[in-house]
Short mmCIF file of the C-alpha atoms (twelve columns), coordinates in Angstrom:
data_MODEL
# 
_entry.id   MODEL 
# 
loop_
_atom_site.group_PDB 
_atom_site.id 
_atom_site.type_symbol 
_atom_site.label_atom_id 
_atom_site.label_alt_id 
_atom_site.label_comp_id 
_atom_site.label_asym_id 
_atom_site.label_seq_id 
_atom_site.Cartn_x 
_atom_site.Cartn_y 
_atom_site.Cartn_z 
_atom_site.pdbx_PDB_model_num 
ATOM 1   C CA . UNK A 1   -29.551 12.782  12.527  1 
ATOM 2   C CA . UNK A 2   -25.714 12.529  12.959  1 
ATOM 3   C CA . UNK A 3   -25.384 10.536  9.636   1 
ATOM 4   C CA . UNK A 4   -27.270 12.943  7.735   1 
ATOM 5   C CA . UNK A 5   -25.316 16.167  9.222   1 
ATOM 6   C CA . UNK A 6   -22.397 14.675  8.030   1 
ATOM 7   C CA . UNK A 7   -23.514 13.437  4.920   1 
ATOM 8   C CA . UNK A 8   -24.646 17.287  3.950   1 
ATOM 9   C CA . UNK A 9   -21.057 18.219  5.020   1 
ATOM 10  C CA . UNK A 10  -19.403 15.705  2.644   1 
ATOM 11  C CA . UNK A 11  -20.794 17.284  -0.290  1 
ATOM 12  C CA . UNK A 12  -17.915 20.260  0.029   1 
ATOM 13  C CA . UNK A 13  -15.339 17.445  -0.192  1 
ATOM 14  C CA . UNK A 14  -16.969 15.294  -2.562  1 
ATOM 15  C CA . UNK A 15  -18.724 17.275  -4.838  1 
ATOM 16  C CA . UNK A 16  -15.802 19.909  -5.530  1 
ATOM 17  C CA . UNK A 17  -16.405 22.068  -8.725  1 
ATOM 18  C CA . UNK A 18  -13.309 23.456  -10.858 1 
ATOM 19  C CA . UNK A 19  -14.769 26.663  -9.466  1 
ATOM 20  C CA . UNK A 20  -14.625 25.443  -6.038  1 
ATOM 21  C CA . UNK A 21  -10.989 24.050  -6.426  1 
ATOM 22  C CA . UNK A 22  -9.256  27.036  -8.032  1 
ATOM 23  C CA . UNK A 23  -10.730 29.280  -4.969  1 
ATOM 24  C CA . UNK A 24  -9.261  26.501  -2.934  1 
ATOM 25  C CA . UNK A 25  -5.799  26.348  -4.331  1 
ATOM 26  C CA . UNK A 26  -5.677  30.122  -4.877  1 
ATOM 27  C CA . UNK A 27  -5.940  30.342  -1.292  1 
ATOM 28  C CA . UNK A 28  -3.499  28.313  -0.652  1 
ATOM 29  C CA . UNK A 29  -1.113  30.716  -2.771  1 
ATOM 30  C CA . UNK A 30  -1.997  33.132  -0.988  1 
ATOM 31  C CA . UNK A 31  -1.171  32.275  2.049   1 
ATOM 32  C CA . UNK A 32  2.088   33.510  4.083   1 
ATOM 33  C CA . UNK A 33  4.690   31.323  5.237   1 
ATOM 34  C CA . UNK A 34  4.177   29.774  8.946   1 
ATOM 35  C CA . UNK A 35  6.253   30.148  11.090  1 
ATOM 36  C CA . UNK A 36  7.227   26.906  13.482  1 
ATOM 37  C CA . UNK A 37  4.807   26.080  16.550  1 
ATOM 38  C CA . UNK A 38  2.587   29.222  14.924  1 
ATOM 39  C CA . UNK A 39  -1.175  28.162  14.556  1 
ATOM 40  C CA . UNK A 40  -1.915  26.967  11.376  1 
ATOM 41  C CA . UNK A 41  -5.217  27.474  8.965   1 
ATOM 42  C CA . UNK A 42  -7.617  24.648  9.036   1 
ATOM 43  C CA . UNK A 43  -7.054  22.455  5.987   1 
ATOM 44  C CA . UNK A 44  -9.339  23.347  3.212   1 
ATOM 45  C CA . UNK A 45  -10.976 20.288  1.367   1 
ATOM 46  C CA . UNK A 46  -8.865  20.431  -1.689  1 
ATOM 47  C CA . UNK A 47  -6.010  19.913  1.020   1 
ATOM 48  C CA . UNK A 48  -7.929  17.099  2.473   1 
ATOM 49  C CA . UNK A 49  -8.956  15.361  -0.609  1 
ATOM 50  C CA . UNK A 50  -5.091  15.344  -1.653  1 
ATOM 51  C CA . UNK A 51  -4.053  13.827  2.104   1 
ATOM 52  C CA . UNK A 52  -6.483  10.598  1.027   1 
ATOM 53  C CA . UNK A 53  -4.564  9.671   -2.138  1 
ATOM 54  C CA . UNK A 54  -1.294  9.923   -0.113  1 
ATOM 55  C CA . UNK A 55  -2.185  6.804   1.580   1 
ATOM 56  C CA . UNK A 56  -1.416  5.050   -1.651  1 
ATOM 57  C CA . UNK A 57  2.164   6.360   -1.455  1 
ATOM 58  C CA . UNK A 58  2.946   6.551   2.231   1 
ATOM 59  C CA . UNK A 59  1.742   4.908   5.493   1 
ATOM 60  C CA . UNK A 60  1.745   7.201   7.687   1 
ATOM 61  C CA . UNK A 61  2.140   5.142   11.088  1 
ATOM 62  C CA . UNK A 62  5.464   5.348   10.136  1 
ATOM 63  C CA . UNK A 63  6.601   8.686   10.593  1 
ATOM 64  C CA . UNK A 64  6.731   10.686  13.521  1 
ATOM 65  C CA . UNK A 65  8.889   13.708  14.933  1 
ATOM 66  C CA . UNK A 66  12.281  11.445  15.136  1 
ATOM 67  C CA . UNK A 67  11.897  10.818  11.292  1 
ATOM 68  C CA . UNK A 68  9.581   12.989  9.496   1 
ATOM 69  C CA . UNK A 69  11.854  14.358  7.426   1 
ATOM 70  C CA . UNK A 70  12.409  10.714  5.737   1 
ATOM 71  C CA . UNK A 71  8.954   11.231  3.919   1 
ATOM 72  C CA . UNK A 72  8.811   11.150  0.112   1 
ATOM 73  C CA . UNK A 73  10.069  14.007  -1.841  1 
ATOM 74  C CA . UNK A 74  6.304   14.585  -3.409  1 
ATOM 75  C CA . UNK A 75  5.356   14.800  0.448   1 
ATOM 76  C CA . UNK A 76  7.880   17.641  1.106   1 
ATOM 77  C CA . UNK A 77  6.818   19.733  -1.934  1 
ATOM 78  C CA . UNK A 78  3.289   19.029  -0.566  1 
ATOM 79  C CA . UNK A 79  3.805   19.881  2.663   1 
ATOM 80  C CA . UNK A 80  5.682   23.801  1.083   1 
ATOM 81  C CA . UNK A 81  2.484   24.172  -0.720  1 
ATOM 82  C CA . UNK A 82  0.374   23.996  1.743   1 
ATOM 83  C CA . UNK A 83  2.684   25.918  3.815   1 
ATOM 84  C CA . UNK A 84  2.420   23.167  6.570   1 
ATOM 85  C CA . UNK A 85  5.051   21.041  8.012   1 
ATOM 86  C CA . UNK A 86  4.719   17.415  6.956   1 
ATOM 87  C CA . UNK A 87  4.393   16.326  10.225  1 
ATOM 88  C CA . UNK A 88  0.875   17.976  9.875   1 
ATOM 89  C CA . UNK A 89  0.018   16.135  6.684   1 
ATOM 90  C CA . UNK A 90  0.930   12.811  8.427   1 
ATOM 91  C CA . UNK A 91  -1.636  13.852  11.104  1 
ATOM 92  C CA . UNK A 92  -4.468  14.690  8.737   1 
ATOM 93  C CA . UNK A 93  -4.005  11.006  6.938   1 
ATOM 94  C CA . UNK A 94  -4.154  9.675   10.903  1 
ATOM 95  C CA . UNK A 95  -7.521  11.749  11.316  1 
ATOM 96  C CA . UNK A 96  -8.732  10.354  8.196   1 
ATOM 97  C CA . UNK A 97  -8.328  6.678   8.658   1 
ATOM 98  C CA . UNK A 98  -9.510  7.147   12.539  1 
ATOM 99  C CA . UNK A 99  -6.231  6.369   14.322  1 
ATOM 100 C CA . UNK A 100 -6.801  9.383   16.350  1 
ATOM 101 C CA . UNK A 101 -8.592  8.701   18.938  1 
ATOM 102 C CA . UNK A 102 -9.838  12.508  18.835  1 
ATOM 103 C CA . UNK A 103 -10.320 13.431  15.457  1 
ATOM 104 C CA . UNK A 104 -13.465 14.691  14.142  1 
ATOM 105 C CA . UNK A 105 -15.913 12.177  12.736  1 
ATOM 106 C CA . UNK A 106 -16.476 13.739  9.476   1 
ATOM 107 C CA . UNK A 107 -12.638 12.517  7.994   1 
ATOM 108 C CA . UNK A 108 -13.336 8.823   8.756   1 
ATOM 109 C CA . UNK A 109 -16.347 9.742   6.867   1 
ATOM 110 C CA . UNK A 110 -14.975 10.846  3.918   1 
ATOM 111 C CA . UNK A 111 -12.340 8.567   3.707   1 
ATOM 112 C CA . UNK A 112 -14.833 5.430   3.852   1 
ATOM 113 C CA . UNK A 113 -16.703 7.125   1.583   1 
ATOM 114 C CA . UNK A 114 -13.818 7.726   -0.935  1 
ATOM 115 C CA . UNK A 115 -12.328 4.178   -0.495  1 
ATOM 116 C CA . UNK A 116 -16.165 2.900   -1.045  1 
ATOM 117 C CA . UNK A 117 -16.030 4.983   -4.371  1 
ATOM 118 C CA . UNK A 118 -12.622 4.736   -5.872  1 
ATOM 119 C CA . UNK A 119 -13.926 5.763   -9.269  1 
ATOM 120 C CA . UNK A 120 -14.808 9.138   -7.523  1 
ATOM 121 C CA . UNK A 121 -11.672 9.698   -6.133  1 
ATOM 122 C CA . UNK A 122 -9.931  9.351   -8.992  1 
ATOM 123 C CA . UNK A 123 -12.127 12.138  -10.920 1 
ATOM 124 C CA . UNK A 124 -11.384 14.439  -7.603  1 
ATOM 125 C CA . UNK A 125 -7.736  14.325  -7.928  1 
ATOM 126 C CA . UNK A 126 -7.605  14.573  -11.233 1 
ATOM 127 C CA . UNK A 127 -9.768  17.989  -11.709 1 
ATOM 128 C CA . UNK A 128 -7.457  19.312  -8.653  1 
ATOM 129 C CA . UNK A 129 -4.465  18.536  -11.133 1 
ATOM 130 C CA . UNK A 130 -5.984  19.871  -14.193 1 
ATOM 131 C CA . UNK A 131 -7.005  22.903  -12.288 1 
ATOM 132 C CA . UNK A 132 -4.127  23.978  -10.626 1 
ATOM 133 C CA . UNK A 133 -2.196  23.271  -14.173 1 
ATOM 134 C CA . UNK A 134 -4.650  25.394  -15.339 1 
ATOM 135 C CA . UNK A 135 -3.489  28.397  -12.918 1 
ATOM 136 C CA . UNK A 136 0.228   27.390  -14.351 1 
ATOM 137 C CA . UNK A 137 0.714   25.536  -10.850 1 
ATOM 138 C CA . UNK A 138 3.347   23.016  -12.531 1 
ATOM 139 C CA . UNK A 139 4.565   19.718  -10.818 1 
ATOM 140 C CA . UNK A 140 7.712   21.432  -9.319  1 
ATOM 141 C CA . UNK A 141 4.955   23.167  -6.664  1 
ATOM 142 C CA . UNK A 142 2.468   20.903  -6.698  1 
ATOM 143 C CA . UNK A 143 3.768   16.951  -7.430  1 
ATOM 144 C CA . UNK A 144 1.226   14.716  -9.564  1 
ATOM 145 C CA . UNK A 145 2.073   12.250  -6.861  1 
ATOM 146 C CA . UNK A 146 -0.454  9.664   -8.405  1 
ATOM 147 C CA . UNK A 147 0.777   10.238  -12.267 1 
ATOM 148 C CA . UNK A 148 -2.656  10.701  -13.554 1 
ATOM 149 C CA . UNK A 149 -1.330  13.646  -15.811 1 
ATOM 150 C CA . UNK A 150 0.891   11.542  -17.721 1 
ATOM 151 C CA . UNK A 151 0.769   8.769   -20.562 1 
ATOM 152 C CA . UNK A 152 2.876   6.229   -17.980 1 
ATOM 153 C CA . UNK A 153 0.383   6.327   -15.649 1 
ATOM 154 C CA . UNK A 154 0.794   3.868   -12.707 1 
ATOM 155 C CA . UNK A 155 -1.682  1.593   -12.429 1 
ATOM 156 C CA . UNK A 156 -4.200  2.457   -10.089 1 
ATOM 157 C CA . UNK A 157 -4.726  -1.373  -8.305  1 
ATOM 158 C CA . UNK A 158 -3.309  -1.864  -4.880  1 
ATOM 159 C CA . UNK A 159 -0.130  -3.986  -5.108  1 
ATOM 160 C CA . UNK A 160 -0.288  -7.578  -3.623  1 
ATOM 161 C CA . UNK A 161 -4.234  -7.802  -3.219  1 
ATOM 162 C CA . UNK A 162 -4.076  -11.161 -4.842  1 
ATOM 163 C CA . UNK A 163 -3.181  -12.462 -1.414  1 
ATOM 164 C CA . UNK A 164 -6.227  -10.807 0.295   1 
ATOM 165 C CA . UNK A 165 -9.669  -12.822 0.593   1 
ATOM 166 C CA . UNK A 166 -11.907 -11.349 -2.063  1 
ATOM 167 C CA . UNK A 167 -15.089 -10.307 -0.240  1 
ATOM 168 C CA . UNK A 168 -15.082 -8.175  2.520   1 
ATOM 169 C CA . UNK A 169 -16.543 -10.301 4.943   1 
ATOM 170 C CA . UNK A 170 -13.682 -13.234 4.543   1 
ATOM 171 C CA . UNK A 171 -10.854 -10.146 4.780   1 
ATOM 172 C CA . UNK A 172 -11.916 -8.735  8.222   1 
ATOM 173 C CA . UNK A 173 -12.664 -11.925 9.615   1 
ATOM 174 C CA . UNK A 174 -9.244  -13.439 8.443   1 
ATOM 175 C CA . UNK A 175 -7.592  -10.042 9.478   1 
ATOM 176 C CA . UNK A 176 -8.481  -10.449 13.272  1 
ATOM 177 C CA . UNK A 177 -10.082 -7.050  12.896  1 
ATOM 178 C CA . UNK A 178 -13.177 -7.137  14.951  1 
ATOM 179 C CA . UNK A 179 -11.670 -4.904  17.731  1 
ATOM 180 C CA . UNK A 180 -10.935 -2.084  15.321  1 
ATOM 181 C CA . UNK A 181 -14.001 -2.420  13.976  1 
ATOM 182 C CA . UNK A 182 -16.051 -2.436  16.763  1 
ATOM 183 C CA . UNK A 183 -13.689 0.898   17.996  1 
ATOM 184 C CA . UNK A 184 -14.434 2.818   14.683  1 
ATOM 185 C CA . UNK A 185 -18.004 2.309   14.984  1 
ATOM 186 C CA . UNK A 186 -17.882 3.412   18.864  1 
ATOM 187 C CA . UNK A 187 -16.343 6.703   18.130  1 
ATOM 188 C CA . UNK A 188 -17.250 7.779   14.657  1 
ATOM 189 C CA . UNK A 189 -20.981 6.408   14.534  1 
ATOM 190 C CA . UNK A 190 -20.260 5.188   11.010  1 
ATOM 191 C CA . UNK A 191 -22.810 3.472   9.343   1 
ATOM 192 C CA . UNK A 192 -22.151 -0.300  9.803   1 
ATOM 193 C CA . UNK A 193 -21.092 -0.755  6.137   1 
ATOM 194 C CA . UNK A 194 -18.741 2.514   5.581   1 
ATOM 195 C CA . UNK A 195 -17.109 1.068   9.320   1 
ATOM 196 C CA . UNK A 196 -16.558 -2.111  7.584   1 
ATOM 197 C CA . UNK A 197 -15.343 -0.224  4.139   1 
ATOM 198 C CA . UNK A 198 -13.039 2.406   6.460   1 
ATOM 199 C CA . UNK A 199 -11.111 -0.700  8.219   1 
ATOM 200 C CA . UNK A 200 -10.939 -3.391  4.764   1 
ATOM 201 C CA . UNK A 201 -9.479  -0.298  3.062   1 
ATOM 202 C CA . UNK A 202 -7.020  -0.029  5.847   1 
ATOM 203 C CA . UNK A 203 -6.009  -4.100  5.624   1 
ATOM 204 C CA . UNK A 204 -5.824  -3.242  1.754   1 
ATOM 205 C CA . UNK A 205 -3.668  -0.215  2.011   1 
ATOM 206 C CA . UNK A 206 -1.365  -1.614  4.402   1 
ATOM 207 C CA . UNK A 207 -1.224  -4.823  2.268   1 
ATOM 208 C CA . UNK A 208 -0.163  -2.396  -0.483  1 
ATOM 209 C CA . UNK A 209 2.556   -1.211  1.434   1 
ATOM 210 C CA . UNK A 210 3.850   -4.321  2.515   1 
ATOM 211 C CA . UNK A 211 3.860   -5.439  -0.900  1 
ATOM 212 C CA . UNK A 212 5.917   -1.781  -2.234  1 
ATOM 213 C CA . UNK A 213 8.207   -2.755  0.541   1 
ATOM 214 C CA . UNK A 214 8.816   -6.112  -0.263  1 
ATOM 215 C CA . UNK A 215 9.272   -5.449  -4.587  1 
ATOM 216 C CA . UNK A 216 12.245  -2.710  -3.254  1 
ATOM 217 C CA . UNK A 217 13.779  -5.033  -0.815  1 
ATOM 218 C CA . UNK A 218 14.648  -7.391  -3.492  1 
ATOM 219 C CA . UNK A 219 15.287  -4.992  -6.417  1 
ATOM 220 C CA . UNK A 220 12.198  -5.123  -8.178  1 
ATOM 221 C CA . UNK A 221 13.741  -8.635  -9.324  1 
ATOM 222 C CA . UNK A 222 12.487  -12.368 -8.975  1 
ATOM 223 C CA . UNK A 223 14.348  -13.705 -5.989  1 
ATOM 224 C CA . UNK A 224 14.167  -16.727 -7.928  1 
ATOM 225 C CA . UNK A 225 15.555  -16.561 -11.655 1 
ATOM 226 C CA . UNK A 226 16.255  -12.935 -11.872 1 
ATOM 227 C CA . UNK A 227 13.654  -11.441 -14.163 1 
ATOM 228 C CA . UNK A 228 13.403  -8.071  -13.911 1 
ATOM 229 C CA . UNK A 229 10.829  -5.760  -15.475 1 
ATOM 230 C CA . UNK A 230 12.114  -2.357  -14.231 1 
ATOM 231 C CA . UNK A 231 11.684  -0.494  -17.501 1 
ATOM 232 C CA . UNK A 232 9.041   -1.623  -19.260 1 
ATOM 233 C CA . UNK A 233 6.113   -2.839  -17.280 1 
ATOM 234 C CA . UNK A 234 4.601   -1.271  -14.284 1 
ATOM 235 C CA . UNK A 235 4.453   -1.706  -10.690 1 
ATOM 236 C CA . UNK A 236 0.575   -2.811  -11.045 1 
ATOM 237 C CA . UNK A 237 1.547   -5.275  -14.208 1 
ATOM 238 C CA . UNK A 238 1.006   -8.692  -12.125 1 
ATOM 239 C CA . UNK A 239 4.538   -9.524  -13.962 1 
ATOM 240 C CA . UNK A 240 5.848   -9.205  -10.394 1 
ATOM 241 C CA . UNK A 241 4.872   -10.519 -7.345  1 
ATOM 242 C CA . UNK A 242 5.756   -9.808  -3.530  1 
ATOM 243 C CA . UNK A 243 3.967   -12.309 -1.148  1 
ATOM 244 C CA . UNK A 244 4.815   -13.517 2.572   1 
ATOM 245 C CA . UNK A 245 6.768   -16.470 3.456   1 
ATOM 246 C CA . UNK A 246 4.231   -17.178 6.270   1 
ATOM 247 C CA . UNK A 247 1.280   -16.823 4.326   1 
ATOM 248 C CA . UNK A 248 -0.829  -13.460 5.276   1 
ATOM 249 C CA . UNK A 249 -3.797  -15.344 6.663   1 
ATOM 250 C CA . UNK A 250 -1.785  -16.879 9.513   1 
ATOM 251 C CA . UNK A 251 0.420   -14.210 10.039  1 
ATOM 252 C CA . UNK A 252 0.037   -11.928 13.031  1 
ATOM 253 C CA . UNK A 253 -0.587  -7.900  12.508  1 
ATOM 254 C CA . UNK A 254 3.471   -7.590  12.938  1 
ATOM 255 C CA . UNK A 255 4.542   -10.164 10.807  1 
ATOM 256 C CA . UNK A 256 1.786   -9.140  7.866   1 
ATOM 257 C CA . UNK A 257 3.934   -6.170  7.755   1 
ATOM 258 C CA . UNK A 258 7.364   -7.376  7.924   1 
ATOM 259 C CA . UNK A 259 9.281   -6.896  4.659   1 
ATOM 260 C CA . UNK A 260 11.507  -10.098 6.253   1 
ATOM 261 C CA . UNK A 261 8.248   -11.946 5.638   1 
ATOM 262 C CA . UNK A 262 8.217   -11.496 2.080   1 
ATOM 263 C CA . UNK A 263 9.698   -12.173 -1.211  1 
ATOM 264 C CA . UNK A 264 9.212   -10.825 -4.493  1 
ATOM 265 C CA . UNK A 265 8.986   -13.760 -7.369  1 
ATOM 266 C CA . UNK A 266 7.570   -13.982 -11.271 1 
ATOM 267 C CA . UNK A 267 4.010   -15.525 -11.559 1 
ATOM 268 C CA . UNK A 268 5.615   -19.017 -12.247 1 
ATOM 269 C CA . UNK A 269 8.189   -19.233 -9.390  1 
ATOM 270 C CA . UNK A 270 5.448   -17.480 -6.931  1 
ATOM 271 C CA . UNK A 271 2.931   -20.057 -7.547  1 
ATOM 272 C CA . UNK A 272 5.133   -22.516 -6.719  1 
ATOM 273 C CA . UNK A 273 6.966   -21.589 -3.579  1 
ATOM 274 C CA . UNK A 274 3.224   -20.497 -2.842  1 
ATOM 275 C CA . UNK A 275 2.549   -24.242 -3.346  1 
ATOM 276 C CA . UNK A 276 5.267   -25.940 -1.546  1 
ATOM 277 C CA . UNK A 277 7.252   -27.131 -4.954  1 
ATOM 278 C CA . UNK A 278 9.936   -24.502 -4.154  1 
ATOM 279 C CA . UNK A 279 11.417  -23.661 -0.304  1 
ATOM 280 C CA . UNK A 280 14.499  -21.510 1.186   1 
ATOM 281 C CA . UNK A 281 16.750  -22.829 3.362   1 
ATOM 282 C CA . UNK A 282 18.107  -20.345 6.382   1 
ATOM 283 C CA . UNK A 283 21.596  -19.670 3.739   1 
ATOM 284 C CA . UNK A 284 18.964  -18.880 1.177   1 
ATOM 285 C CA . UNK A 285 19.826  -21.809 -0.607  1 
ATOM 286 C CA . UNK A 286 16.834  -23.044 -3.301  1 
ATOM 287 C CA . UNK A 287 15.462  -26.541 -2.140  1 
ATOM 288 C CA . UNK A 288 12.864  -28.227 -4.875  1 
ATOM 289 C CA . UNK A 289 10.466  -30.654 -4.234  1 
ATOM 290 C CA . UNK A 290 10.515  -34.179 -4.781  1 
ATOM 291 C CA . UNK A 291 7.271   -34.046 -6.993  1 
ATOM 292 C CA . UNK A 292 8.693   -30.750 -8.741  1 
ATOM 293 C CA . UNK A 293 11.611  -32.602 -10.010 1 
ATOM 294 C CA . UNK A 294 9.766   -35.699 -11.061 1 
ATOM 295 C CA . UNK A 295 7.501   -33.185 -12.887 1 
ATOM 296 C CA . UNK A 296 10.995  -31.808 -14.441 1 
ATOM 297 C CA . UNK A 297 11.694  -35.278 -16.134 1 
ATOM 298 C CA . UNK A 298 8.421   -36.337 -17.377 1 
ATOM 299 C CA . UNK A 299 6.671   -33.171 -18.350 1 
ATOM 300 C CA . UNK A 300 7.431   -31.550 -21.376 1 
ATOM 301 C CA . UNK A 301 7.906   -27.036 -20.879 1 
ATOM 302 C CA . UNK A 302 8.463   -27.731 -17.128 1 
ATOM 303 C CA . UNK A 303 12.893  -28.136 -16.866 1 
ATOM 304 C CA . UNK A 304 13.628  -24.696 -18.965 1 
ATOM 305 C CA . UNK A 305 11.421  -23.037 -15.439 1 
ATOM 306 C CA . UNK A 306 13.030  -24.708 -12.842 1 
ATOM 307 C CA . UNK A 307 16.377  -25.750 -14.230 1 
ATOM 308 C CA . UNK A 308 17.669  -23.795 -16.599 1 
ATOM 309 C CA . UNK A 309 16.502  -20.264 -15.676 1 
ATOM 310 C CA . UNK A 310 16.087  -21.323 -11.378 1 
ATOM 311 C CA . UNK A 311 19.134  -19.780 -9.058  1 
ATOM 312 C CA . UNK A 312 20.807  -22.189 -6.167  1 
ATOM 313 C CA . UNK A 313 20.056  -20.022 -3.903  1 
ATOM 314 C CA . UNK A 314 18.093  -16.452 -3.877  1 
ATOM 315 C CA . UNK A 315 19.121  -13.448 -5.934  1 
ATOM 316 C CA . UNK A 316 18.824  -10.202 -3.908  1 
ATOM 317 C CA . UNK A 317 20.801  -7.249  -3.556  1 
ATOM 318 C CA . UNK A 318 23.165  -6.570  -1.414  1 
ATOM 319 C CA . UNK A 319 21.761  -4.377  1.149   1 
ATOM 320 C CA . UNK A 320 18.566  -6.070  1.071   1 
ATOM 321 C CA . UNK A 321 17.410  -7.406  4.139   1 
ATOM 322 C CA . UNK A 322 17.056  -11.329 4.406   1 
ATOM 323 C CA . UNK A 323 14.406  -13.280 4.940   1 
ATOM 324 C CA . UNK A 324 14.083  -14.363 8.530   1 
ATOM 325 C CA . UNK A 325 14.853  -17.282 9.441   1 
ATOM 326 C CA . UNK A 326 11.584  -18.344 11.689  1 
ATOM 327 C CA . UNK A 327 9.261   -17.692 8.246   1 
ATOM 328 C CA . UNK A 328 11.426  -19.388 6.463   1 
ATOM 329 C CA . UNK A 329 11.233  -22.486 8.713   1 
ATOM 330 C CA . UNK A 330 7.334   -22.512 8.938   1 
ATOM 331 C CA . UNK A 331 7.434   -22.414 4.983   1 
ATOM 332 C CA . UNK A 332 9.252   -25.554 4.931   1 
ATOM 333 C CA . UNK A 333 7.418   -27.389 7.914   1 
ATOM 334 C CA . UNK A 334 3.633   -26.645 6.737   1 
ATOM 335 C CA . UNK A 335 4.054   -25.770 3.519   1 
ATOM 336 C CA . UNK A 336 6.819   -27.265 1.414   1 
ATOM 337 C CA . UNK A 337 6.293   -30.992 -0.409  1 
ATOM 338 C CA . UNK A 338 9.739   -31.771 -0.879  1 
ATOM 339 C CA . UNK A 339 11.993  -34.167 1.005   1 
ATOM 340 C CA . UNK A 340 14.092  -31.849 2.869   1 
ATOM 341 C CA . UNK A 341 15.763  -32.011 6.264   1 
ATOM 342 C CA . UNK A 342 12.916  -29.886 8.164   1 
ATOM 343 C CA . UNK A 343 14.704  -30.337 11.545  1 
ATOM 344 C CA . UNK A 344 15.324  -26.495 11.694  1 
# 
């Protein structure tokens, strides 16, 4: 009985009409200005539906009352539409992905149901834009944080999946996530596959952000040989990589986060240091494997990658932070090939 209650309640999220949304945002317009600490008007579901896609752009565990005001600039034009402080928007994403211990069931609903159907989500946000274009509600009020209005379009892919296990099973087992699991079903009576999709779309997301993280830290660059495809390719081209040090699947839930964990490299030089051909000393200093550098002699293509275009040590700008030292070292004890001092 509880799933089907809820599932009858979805339908005003997921099964929005353009009628239903310009209501929606037109009430939004209308509303007055709150005042700080006054009660605030329950978010309607166009509101709602707009707090899941933000998860794609911010993680919300990170901001609280000491830095809230750090959020993205799309965030804080959200936040003055909805004439809500984006402190509360943080909070709604934290009731959707059931980190709140008290939230009400039917968000973790919805947002297991959206991350289930990603094709419908995308259709959702973009009538919402097309409406509220439609009721000359431009960018300036309400951001097309997502870029589905325009030609340059970010790719829709979560960045830096290619590390993840491919079926869902492998993910949350690898991902130690049987005690979040086990909590989601205990308080939101999901059914035992949206439970599973609600916490592998968490993994995923926070993958993403680890991997957004990671392609800033080192200047959307190759650490490696410096290729750089700022302008002309997008963040979801594959042209650019950010993976951990310490690979994700033996990395604990801090370090699978930890933009110290994690360097951004071009396919080639990622596969290898990946592999063990390539390693990073503590100084950042480039160390190549014995069996790379044979390679380099006696196989024809292979030098021009790894000598001519390689660094001496990593290229990364200058307020980036540095790799830490302690992934760095388990790199070159279990992973690396080469014939390097590995006393450290």
């Amino acid at each position: 009985m509880v799933a089907e209650h809820i599932s009858a309640d979805l339908q005003k999220y997921t099964e929005l009409s353009p009628e239903a949304i310009r209501g929606y945002l037109l009430a939004i317009l209308a509303r007055p200005v709150i005042a700080p600490k006054q009660r605030q008007e329950p978010f309607n579901p166009v509101e709602v539906v707009l707090c899941y896609g933000l998860f794609s752009v911010l993680n919300p565990h990170r901001y609280g009352g000491g830095n809230i005001d750090r959020v993205p600039e799309d965030v804080k034009k959200l936040a003055a539409f909805f004439r809500r402080s984006a402190g509360s928007i943080t909070n709604k994403m934290l009731n959707l992905d059931g980190s709140r211990q008290h939230g009400s069931p039917l968000e973790p609903w919805l947002y297991a149901t959206l991350a289930d159907q990603p094709d419908l989500y995308a259709s959702l946000y973009l009538t919402i834009m097309q409406v509220a274009r439609d009721i000359s509600v431009g960018d300036d009020i309400l951001p097309d944080f997502l870029h589905r209005l325009t030609e340059d379009s970010e790719d829709e892919t979560l960045l830096g999946q290619y590390e993840l296990p491919s079926s869902a099973h492998h993910l949350l087992r690898e991902s130690g996530a049987q005690m979040e699991l086990e909590r989601i079903a205990q308080t939101y009576h999901l059914e035992d596959r949206l439970t599973e999709k609600l916490v592998e779309q968490k993994v995923r997301i926070a993958q993403h952000h680890f991997a957004r993280n990671v392609l800033q830290n080192c200047g959307y660059t190759c650490v490696f040989c410096g290729f750089a495809p700022v302008t002309l390719l997008r963040a979801g081209s594959g042209l650019l990589r950010a993976s951990h040090i310490k690979p994700w699947a033996v990395s604990d839930d801090r370090e699978k986060l930890d933009v110290r964990n994690g360097l951004a490299a071009c396919p080639v030089h990622d596969a290898a240091f990946d592999q063990g051909y390539l390693a990073v000393e503590d100084t950042c200093t480039i160390l190549l494997a014995t069996i790379l550098r044979e390679s380099m002699v006696h196989d024809q293509g292979v030098r021009p990658y790894f000598e001519a275009v390689l660094k001496a040590t990593l290229l990364l700008p200058e307020a980036a932070r540095l790799p830490a030292g302690n992934y760095l070292a388990y790199h070159r004890r279990h992973i690396f090939r080469g014939d390097a001092d590995l006393s450290t």
